[in-house]
C-alpha positions, 0 to 999 in steps of 0.5 A: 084796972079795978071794978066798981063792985058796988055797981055789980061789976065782975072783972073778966079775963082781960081785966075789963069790967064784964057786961053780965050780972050776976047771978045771970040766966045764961047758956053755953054751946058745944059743937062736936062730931055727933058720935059715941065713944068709949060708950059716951055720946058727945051730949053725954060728955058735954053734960058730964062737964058743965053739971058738976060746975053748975051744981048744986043747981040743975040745967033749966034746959039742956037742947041739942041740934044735929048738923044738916048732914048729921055729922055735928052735934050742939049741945047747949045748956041753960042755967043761973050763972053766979058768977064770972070764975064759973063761967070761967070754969065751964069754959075751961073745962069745954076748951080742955076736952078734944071732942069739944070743937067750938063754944059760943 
């Protein structure tokens, strides 16, 4: 398929046309067990993935939020998106780390 890029369309991974443009206000979520290891809390981890893929720029908002019994913990991080292989990237990086369970 190809991408009518004159009317800022970005293919993404299935080869579809992808509904956001770029650059794009955006945030991704992490879910993880709410515990420290190796001296890393899970929201330190989180960040210590997504800032170096957003850089230069920084995290217009970072919010976390504890499970009702306090065993999770979401991390989510706002941020100006430039492109679809960012997102990509940031995706990756969360979907490769064993503390990360879930994304939206």
């Amino acid at each position: 398929m190809t991408v009518d890029k004159s009317k800022g369309g970005h293919p993404g991974l299935d080869g579809e046309e992808s509904l956001i443009r770029f650059p794009a206000e955006l945030s991704v979520k992490a879910m993880g067990l709410d515990e420290t290891v190796d001296g890393q809390s899970f929201s330190a981890l989180v960040q210590s993935l997504v800032l170096p893929l957003i850089a230069p720029q920084e995290a217009s908002k970072i919010d976390t939020r504890a499970s009702s019994g306090g065993k999770y913990l979401s991390v989510r991080v706002h941020f100006t998106a430039s492109s679809q292989g960012q997102l990509e990237a940031i995706y990756g990086a969360l979907h490769a780390e064993p503390r990360v369970l879930f994304t939206l």
